[in-house]
Backbone as CSV, one residue per row, in Angstrom:
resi,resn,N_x,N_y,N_z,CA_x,CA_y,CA_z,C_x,C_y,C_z
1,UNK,-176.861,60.967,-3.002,-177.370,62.109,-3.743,-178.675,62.595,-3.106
2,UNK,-179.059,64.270,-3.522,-180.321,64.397,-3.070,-181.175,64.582,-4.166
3,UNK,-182.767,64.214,-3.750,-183.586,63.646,-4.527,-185.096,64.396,-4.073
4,UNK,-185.634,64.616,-5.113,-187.531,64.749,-4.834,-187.981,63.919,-6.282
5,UNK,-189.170,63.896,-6.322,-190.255,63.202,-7.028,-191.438,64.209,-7.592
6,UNK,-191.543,63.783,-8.530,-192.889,65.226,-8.604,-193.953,64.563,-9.706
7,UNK,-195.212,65.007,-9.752,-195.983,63.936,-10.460,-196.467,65.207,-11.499
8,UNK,-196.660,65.013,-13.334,-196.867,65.797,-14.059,-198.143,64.913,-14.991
9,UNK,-199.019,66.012,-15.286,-200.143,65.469,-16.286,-200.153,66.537,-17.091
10,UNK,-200.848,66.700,-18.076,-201.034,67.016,-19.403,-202.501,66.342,-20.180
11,UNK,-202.775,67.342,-21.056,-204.241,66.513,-21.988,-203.193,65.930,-23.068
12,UNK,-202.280,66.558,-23.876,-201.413,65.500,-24.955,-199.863,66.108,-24.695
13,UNK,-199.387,65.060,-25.431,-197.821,65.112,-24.901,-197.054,64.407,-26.007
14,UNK,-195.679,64.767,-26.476,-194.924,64.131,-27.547,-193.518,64.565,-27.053
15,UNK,-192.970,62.973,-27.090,-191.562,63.043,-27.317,-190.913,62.484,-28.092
16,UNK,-190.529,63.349,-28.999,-190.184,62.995,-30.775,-189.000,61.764,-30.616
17,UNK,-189.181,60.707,-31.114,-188.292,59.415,-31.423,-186.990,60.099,-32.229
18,UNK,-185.917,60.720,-32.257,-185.086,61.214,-33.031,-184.761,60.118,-34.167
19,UNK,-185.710,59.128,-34.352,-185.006,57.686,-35.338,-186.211,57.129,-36.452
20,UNK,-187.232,58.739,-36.126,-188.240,58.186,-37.223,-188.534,59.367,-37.927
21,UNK,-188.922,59.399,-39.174,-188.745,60.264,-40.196,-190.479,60.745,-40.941
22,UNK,-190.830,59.872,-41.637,-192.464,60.210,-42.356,-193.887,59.978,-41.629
23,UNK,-193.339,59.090,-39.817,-194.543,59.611,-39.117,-193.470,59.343,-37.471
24,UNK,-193.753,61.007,-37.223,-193.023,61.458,-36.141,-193.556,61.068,-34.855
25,UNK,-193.101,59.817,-34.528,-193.574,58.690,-33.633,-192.912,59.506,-32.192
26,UNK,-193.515,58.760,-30.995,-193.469,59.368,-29.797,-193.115,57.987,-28.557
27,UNK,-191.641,58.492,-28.016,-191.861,57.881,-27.053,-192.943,57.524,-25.834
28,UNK,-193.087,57.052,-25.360,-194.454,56.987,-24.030,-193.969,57.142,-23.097
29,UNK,-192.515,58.286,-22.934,-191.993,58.876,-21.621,-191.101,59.908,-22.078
30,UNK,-191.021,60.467,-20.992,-190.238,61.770,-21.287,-188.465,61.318,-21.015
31,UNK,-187.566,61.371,-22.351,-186.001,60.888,-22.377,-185.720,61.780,-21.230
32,UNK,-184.246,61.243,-20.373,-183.637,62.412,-19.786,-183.482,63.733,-20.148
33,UNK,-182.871,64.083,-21.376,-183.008,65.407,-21.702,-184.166,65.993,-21.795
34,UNK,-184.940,65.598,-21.877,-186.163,66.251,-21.905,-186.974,66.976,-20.413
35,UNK,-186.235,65.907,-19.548,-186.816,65.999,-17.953,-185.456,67.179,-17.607
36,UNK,-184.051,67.297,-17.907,-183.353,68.119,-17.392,-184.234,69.291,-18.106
37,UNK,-184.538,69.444,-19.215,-185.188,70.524,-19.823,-186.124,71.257,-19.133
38,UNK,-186.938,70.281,-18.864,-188.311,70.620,-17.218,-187.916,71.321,-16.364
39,UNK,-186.417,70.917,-15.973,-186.118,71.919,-14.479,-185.129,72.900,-15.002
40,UNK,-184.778,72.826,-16.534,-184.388,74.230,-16.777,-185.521,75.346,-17.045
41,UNK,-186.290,74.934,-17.345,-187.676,76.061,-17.351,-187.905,76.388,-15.982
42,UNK,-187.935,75.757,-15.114,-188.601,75.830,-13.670,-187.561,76.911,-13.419
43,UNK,-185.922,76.818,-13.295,-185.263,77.971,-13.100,-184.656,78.520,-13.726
44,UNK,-184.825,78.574,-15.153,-184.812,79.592,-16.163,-183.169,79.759,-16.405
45,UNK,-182.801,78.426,-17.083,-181.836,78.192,-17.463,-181.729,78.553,-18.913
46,UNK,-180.606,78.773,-19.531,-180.937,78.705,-21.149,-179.990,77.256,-21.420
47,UNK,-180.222,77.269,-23.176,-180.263,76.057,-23.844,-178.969,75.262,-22.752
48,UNK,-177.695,76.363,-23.436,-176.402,75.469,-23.066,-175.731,75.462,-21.473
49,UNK,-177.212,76.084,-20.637,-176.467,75.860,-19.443,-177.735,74.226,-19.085
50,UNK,-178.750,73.812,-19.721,-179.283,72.355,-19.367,-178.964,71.530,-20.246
51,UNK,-178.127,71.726,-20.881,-176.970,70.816,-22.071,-175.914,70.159,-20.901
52,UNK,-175.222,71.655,-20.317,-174.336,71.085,-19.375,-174.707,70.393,-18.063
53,UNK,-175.872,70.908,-17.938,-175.975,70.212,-16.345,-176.734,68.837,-16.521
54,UNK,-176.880,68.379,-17.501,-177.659,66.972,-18.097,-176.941,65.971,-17.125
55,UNK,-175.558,65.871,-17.210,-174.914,65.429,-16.695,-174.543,65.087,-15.139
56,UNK,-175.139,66.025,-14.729,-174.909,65.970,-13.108,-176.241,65.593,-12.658
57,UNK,-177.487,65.708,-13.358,-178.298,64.798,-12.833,-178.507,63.666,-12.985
58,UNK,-179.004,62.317,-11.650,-179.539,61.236,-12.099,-181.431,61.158,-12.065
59,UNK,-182.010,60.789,-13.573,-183.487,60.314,-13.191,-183.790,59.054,-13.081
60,UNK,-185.284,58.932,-12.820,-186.121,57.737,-12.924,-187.062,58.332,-13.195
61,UNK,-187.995,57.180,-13.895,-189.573,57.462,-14.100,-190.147,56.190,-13.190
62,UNK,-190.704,56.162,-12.565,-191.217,55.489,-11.361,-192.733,54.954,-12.242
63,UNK,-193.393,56.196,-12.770,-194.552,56.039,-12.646,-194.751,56.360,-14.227
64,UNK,-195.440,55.827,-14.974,-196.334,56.080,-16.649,-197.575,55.737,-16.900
65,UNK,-198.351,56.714,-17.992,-199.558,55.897,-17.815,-200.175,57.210,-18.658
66,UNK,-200.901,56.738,-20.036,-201.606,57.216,-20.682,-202.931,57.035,-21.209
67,UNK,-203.767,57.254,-21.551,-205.219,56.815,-22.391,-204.800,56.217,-23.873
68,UNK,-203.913,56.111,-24.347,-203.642,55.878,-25.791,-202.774,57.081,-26.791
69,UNK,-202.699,56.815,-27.906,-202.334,57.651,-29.151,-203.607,57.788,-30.309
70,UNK,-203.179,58.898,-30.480,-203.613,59.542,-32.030,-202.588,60.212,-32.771
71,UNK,-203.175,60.191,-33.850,-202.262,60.719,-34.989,-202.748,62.175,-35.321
72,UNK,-201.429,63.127,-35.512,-201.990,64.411,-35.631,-201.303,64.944,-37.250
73,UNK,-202.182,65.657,-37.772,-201.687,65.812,-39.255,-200.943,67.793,-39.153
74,UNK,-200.000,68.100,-39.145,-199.564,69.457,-39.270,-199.184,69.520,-40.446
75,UNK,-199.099,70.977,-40.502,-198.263,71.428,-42.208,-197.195,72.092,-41.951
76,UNK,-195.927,71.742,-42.589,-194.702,72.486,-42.188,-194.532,72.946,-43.404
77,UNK,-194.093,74.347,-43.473,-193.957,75.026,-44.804,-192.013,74.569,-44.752
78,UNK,-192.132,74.499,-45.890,-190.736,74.158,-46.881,-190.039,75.029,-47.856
79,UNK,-189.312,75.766,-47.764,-188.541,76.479,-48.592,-188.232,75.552,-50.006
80,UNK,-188.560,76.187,-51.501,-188.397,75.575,-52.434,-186.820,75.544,-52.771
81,UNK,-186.018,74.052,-53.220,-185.003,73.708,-53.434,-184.698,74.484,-55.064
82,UNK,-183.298,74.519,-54.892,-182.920,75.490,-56.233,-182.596,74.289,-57.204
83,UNK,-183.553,74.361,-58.448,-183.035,73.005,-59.969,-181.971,73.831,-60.677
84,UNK,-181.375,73.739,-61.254,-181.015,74.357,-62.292,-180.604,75.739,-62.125
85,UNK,-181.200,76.644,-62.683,-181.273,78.024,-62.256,-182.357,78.727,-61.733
86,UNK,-183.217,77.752,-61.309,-184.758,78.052,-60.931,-184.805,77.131,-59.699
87,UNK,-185.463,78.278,-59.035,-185.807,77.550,-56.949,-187.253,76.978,-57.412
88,UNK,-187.822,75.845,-56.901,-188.820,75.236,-56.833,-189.664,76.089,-55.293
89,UNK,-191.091,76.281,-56.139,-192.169,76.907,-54.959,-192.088,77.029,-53.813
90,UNK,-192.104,77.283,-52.590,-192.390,77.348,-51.827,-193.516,76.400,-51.333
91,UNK,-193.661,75.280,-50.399,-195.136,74.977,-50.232,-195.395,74.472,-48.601
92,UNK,-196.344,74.225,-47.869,-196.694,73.384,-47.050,-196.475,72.033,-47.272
93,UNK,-195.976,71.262,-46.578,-196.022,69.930,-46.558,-196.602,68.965,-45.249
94,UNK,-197.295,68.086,-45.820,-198.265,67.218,-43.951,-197.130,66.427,-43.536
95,UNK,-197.141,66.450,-42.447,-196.108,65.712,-41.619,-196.971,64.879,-40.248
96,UNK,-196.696,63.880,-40.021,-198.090,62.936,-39.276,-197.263,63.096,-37.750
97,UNK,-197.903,63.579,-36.612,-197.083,63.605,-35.263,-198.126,62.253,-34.678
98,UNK,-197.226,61.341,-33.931,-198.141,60.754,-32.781,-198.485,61.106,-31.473
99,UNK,-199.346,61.311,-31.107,-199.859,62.349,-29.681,-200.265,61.332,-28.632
100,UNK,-199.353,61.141,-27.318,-199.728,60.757,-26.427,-201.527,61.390,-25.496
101,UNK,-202.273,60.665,-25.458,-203.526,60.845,-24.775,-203.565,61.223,-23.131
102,UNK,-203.206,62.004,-22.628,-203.527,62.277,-21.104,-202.609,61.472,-20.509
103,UNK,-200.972,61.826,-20.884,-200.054,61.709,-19.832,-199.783,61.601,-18.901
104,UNK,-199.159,60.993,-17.822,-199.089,61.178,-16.889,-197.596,60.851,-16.291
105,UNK,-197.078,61.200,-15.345,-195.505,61.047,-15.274,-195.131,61.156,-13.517
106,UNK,-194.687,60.161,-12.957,-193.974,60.314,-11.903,-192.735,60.471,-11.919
107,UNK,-191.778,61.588,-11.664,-190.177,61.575,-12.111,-189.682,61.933,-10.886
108,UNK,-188.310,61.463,-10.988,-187.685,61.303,-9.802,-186.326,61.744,-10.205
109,UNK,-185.883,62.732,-9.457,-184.569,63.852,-9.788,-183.665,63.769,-9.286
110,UNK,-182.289,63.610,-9.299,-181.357,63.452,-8.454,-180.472,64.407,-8.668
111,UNK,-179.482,64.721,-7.523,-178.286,65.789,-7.885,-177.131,66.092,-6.239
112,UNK,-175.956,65.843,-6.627,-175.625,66.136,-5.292,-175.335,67.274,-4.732
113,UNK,-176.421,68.314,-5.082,-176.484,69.662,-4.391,-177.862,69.431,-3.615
114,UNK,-177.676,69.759,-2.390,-178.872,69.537,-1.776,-179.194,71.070,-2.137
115,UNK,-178.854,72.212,-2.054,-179.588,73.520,-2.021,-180.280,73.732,-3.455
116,UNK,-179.841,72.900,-4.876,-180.438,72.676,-5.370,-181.613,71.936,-5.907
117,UNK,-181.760,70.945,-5.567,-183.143,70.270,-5.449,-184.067,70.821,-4.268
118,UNK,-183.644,71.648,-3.038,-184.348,72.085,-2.273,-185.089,73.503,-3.209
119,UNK,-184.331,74.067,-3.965,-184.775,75.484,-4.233,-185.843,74.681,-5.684
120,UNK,-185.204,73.676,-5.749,-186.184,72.720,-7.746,-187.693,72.626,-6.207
121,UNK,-187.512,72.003,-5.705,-188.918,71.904,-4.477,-189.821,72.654,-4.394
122,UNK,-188.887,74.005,-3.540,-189.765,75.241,-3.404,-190.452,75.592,-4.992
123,UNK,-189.895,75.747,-5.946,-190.402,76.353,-7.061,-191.735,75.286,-7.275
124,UNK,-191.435,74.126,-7.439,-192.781,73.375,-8.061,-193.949,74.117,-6.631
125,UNK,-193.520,73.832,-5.294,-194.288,73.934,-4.751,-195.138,75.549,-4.451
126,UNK,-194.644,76.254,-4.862,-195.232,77.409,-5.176,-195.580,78.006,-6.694
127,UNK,-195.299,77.162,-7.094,-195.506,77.137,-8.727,-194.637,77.989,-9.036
128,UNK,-193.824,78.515,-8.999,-193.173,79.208,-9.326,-192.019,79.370,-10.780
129,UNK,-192.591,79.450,-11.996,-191.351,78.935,-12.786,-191.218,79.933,-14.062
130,UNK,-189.696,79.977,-14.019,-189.043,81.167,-15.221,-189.729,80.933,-16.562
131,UNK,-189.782,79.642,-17.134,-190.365,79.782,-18.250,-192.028,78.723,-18.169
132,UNK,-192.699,78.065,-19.027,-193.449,77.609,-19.388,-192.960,76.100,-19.041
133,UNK,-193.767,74.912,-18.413,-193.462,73.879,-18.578,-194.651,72.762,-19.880
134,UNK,-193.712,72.131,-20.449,-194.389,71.606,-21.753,-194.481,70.266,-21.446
135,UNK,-195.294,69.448,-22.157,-195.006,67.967,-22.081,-194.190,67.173,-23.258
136,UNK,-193.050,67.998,-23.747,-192.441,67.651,-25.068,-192.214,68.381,-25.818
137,UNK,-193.711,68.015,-26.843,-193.382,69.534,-27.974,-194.066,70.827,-26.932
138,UNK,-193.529,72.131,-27.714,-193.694,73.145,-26.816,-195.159,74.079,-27.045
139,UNK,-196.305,72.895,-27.233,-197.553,73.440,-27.677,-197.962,72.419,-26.645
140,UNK,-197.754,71.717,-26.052,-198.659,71.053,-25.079,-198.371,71.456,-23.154
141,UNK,-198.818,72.420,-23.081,-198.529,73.026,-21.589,-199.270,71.903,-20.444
142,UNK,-197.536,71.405,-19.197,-198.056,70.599,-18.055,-199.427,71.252,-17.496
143,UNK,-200.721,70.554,-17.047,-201.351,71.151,-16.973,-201.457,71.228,-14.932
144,UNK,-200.918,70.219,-14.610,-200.284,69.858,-13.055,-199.190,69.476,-12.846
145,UNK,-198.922,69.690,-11.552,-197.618,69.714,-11.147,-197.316,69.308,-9.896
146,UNK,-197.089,68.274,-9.070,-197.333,68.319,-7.891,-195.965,67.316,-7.361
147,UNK,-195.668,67.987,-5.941,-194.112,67.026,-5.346,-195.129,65.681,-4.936
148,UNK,-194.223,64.831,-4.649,-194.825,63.234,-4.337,-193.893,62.602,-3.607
149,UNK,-192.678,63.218,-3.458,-191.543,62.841,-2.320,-190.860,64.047,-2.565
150,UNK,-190.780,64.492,-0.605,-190.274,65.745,-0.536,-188.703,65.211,-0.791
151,UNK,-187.983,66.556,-0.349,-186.643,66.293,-0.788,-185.481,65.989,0.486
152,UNK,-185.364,64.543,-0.065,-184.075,63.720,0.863,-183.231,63.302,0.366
153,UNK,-182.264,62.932,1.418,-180.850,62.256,0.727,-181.324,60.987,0.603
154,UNK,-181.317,59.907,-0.405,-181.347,59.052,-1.585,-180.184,57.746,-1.504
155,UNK,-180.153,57.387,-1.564,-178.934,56.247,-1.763,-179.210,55.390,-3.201
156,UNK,-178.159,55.720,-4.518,-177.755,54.879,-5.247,-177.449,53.333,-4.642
157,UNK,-178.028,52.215,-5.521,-177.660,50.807,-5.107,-177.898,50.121,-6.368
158,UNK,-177.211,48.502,-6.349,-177.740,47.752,-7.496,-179.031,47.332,-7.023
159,UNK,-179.958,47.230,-7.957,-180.872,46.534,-7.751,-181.594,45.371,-9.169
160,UNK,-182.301,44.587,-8.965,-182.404,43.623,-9.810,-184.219,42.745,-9.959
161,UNK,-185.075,44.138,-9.739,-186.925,44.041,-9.825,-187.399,45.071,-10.009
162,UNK,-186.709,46.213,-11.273,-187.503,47.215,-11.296,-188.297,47.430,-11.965
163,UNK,-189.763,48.740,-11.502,-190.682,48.570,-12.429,-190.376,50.103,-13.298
164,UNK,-191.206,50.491,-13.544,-191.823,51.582,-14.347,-190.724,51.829,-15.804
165,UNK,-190.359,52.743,-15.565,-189.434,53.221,-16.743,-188.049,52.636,-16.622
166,UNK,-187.403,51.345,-17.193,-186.361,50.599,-16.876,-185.150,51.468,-17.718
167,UNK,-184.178,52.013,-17.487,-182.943,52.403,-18.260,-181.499,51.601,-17.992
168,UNK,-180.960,51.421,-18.879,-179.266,51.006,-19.034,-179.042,51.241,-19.918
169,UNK,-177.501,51.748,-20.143,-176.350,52.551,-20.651,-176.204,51.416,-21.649
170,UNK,-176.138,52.271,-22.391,-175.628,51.772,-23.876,-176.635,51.367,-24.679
171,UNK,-176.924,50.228,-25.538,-177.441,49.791,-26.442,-177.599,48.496,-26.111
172,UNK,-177.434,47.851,-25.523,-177.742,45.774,-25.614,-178.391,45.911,-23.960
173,UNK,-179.627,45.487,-24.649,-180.882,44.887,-24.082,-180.955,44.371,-22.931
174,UNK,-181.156,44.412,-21.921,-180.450,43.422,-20.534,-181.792,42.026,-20.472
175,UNK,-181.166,41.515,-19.958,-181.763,39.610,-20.296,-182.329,40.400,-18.530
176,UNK,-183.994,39.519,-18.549,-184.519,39.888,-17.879,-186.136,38.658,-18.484
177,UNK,-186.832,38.391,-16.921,-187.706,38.145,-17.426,-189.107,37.969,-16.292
178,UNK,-190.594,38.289,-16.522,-191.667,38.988,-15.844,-191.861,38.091,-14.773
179,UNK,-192.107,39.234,-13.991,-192.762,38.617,-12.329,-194.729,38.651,-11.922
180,UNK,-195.011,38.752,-12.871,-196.408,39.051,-12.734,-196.632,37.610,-13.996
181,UNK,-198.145,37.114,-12.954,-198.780,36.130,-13.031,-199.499,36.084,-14.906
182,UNK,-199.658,37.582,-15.097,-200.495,37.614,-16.425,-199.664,38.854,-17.276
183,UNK,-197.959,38.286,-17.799,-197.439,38.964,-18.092,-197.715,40.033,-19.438
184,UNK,-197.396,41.339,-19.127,-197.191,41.925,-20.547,-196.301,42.362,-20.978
185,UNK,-195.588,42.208,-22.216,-194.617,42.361,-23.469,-194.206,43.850,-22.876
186,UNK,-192.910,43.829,-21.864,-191.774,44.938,-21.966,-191.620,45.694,-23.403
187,UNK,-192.285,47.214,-23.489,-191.728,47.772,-24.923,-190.526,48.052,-24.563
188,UNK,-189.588,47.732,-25.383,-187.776,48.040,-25.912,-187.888,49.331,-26.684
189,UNK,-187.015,50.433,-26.341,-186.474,51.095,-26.815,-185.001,50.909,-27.124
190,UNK,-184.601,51.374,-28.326,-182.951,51.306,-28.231,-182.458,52.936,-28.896
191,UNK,-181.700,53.468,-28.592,-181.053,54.564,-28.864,-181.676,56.012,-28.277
192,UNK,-182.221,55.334,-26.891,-183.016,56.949,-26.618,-181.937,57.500,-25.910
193,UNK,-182.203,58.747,-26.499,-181.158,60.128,-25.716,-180.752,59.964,-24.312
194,UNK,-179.789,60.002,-23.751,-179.499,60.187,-22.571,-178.457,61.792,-22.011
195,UNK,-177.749,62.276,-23.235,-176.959,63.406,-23.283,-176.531,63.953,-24.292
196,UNK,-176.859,65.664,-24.743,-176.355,65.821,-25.660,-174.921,67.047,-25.577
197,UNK,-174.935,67.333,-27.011,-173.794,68.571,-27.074,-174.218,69.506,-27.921
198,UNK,-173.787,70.779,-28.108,-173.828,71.797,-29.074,-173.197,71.605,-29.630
199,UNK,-173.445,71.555,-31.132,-172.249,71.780,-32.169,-172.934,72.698,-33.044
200,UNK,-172.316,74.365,-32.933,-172.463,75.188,-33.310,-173.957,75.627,-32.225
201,UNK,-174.883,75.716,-33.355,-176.377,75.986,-32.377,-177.193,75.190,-32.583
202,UNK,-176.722,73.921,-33.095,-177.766,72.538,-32.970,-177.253,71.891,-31.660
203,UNK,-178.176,71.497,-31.549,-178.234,70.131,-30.568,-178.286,68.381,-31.074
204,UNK,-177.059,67.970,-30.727,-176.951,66.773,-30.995,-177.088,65.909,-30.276
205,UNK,-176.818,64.495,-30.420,-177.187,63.471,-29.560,-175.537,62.955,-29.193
206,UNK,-175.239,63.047,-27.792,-173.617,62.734,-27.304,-173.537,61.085,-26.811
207,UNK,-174.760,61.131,-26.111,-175.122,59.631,-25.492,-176.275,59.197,-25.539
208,UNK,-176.302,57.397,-25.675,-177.703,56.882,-25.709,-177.944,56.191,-25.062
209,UNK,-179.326,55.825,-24.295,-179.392,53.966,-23.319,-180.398,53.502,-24.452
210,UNK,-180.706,52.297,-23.110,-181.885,51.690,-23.610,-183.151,51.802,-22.716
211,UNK,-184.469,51.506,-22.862,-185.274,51.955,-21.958,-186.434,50.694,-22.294
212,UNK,-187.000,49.962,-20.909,-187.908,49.076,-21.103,-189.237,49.883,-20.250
213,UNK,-190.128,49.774,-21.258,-191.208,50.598,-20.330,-192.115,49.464,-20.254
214,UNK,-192.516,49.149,-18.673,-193.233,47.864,-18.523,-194.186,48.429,-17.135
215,UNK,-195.048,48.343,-17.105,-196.217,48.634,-16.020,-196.270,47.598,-14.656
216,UNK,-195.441,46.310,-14.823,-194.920,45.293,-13.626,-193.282,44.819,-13.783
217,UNK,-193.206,45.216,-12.081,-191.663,44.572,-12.179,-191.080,43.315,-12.587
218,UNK,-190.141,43.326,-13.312,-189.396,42.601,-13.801,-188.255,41.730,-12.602
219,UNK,-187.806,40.907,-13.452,-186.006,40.061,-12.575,-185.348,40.323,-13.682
220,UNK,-184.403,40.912,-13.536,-182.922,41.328,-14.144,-182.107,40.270,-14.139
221,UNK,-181.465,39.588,-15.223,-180.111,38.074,-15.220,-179.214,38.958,-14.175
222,UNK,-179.220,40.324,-14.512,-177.673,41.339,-14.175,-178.503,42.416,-13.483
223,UNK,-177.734,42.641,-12.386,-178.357,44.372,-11.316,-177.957,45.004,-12.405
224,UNK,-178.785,46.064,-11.634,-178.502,47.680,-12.411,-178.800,48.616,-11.448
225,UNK,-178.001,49.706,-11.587,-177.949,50.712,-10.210,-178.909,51.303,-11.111
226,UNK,-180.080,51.819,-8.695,-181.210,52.592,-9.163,-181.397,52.834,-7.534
227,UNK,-182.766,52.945,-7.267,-183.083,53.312,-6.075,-184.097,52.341,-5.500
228,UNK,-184.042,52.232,-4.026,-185.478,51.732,-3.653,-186.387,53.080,-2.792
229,UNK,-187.604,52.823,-3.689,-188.480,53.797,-2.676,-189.705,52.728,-2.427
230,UNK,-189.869,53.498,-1.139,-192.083,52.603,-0.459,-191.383,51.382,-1.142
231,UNK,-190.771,50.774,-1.017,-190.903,49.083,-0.858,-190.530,48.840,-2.705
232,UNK,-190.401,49.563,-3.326,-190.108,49.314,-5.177,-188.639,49.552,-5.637
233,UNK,-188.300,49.522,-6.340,-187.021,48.956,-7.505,-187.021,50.384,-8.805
234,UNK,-186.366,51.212,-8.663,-186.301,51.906,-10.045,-184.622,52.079,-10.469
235,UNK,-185.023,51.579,-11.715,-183.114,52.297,-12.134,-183.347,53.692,-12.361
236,UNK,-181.906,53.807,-12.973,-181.219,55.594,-12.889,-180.989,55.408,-14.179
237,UNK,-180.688,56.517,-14.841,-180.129,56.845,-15.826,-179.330,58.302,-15.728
């Protein structure tokens, strides 16, 4: 496949957990759909043509790294529910967002059109892009943008020491355990987005992995196809 890399920052950033409800918690990376979303803005795709092409790309996140979270308090107005024969008020209601602190993101794109990742290239590299790029929700504008591996052909492989943003298909956890002298606690995700569908004009969730976000490489019991770049280990999703 062909491939570039591109490095993104931001002052705050949220990517809504679709699995939490009374405080709208945030992954600490951007899901695949969210990153096909990125390069549908860059060339000004609409909704259901980066629905469909979700699929034909492979990512990685190579690289993560934030200052922390805060909690942000918004008001979402609410249409009053009908009792009886009488609709209840109208009102604002607080809803708690968690806000990633000064993001940062190395992502790594795959696709086997080379004229497409060449033309995804040119655009970052001239800045060039159809719509707005966000870091999530669509109030936090990337504030940089920069390539970090130009664009080459790539080779898919198993591999079994990767670091940064770890993904595998499905739901069960892969047995794995730390290569660094002063280990820290792999966060587990389970059910993050990997592909969705339209049904009607929502967007649903079609497929899910799992995702270990760990800052040192790991040993895998079991490979998992990904890439090697500069001497490192990343899976695909």
């Amino acid at each position: 496949m062909w491939g570039i890399s591109f490095n993104i920052k931001s002052t705050f950033g949220h990517f809504r957990n679709p699995y939490t409800t009374t405080l709208k918690q945030t992954y600490p990376f951007p899901p695949k759909p969210t990153i096909i979303g990125m390069i549908g803005a860059i060339l000004g795709w609409d909704e259901e043509t980066v629905i469909n092409e979700i699929e034909n790309f492979k990512v990685a996140i190579p690289f993560w790294e934030n200052k922390g979270k805060i909690i942000e308090f918004t008001f979402i107005f609410s249409v009053g529910k009908i009792r009886g024969r009488s609709r209840v008020r109208e009102e604002f209601r607080p809803e708690r967002f968690e806000l990633l602190l000064y993001p940062e993101f190395e992502l790594l794109i795959l696709n086997d059109s080379q004229d497409l990742i060449r033309e995804i290239e040119l655009r970052i590299k001239e800045k060039r892009f159809e719509f707005p790029l966000f870091m999530g929700k669509n109030e936090f504008l990337i504030s940089q943008i920069e390539i970090t591996k130009r664009s080459s052909e790539i080779e898919i492989c198993e591999i079994t020491t990767p670091s940064g943003i770890v993904f595998k298909e499905g739901n069960k956890i892969p047995g794995f355990s730390s290569l660094s002298d002063k280990p820290k606690p792999a966060q587990v995700f389970i059910g993050v987005p990997k592909s969705l569908k339209l049904v009607g004009k929502e967007r649903k969730q079609k497929e899910v992995c799992i995702a270990l976000a760990t800052k040192e490489p790991i040993k895998l019991k079991e490979p998992l196809y990904g890439v090697k770049l500069n001497g490192a280990e990343y899976t695909i999703i």
